[in-house]
N, C-alpha and C positions, 0 to 999 in steps of 0.2 A: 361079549359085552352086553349089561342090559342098557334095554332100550329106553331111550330117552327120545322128546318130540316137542313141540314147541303148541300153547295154546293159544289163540289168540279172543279177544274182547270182540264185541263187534263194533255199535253205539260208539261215535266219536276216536275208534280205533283204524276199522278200517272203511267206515262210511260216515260222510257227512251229517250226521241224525241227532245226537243228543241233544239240542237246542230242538228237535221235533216234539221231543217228548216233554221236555217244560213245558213250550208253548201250548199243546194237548191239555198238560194239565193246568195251567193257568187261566186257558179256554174255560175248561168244564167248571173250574172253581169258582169263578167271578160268573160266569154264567149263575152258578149257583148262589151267592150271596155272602162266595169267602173270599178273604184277603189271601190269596199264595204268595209264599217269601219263598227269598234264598234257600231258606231254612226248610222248608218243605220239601224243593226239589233235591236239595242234598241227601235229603232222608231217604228219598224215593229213587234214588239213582241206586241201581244195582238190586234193586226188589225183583221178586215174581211177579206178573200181571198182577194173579191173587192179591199179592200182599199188598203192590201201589193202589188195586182199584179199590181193597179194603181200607186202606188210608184216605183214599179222597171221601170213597163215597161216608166216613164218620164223618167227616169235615162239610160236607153237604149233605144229598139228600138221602143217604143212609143205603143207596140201591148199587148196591156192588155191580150187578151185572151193566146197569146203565152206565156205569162210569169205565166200565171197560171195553164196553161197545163205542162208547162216543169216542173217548181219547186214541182205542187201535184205528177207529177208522177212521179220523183225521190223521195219524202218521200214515196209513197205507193210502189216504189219498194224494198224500204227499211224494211216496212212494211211486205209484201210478202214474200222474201226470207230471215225473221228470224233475221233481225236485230235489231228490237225494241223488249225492256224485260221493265215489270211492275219494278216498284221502289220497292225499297225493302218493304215489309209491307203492299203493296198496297192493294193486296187481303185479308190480316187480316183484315186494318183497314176500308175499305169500308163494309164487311163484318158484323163488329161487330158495327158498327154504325149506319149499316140500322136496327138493332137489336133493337134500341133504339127512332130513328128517319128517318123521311123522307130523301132518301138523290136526290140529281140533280149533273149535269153535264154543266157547262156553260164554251163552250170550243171555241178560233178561230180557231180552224182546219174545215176542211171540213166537211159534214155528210157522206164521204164515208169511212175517217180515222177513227169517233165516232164511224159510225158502224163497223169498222174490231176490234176496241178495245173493246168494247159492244158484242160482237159475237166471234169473234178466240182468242180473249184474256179473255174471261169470266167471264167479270167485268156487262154484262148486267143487270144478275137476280136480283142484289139489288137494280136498281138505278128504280126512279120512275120517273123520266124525265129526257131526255137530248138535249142541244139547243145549235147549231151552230153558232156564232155571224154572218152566211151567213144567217140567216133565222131570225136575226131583222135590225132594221135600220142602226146601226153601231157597230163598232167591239168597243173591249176597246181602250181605256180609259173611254168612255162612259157605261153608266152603264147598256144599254139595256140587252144584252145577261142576266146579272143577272135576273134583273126585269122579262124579258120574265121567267128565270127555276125556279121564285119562283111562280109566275102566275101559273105555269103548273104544279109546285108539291102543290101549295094551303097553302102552308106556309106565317106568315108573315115575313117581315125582320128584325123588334128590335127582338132580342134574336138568330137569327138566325145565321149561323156561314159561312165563306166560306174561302176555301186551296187556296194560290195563289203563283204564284214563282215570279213575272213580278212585276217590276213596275208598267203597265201598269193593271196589271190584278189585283192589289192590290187596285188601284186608283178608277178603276170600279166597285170592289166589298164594296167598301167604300161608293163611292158614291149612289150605293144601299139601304146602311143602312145596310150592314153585317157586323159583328166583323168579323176579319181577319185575317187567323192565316198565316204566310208567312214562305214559305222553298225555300229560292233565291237558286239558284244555283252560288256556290261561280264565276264562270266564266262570269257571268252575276250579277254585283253587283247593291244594290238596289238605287234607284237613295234616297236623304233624304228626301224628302216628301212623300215617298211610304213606307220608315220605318218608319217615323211617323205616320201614318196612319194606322199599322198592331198592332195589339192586342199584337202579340208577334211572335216573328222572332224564327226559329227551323232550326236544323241540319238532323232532320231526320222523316220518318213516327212516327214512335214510339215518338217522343214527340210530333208531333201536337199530335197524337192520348188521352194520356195521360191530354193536355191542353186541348182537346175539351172535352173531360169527365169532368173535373171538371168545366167549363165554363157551358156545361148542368149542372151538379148536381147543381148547385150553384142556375140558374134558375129555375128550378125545386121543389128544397126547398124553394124559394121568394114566386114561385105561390102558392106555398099547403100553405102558410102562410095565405095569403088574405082572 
């Protein structure tokens, strides 16, 4: 049978953080002398570092690296002094999936965030790859970062599954070739070609976890058929 494995998002999937990273950049902007909208963070959800800190810093004051200095280390100090918590489930459903199948991690946060959530938050021991969309060509929309954590966990992508909240990270994990199980956070609504594109739209851990079981079993029984 080939092998199939499950991806997961990280930002607003399996830790409490997407709302870090607005704030971050609506910090650095109005610090700077811009108006940030909806419109901005929408853009910027599911980018590379690269790519969001080359968006603010045109929008301000033109210095790439300062804008990605300021905004990672306001989420890592956020990070640090106990402000980010796993989503409810997190740890059951990563847990009892790796049980079952390969799981990956294709995230646009930094690999210094990946690791403090892989490590002080204890999500590591199950995950058999995890890739930073700073460590392929482009961030999403683009479908690299997938491509590269199913490369790295050895899985193919028809049958394979991936968690996504973003429009942006739904669009990438599509374009992939993953089925896509999407948990928007209502505060960040999905744009409609990202809910078209999602296998099926959930409120909570516990019902992706439930829809990817039966999307394996379902697979699972096709292959033993053949």
């Amino acid at each position: 049978m080939s092998l199939v494995g499950v991806v997961f998002d990280l930002d607003g999937v399996l830790v409490q953080s997407e709302h870090l990273w607005e704030e971050a950049w609506l910090e650095y902007a109005t610090a700077s002398g811009y108006a940030w909208t909806a419109h901005d963070t929408r853009s910027c959800q599911g980018m590379s570092v690269q790519e969001w800190g080359s968006y603010l810093a045109d929008r301000t004051t033109h210095d790439t690296p300062a804008a990605i200095e300021a905004v990672i280390g306001s989420v890592a100090h956020a990070y640090d002094s106990g402000q980010v918590s796993l989503v409810d489930g997190a740890q059951d459903l990563v847990r009892s999936i790796s049980a079952r199948v390969p799981i990956a991690l294709a995230s646009s946060a930094p690999r210094r965030i990946i690791d403090t959530v892989m490590g002080v938050m204890g999500l590591g021991p199950w995950f058999g790859a995890t890739v930073s969309s700073s460590e392929v060509a482009a961030g999403k929309p683009s479908p690299d970062v997938y491509l590269e954590a199913i490369r790295k966990l050895g899985i193919r992508a028809a049958g394979s599954l991936a968690v996504e909240d973003s429009s942006n990270g739904i669009r990438a994990a599509a374009a992939a070739g993953l089925t896509v199980l999407a948990i928007p956070n209502p505060a960040y609504p999905l744009a409609a070609d990202a809910g078209g594109a999602a296998d099926s739209i959930h409120t909570s851990l516990d019902s992706v976890g439930r829809r990817m079981l039966a999307l394996l079993d379902a697979l699972h029984a096709t292959e033993d058929d053949r």
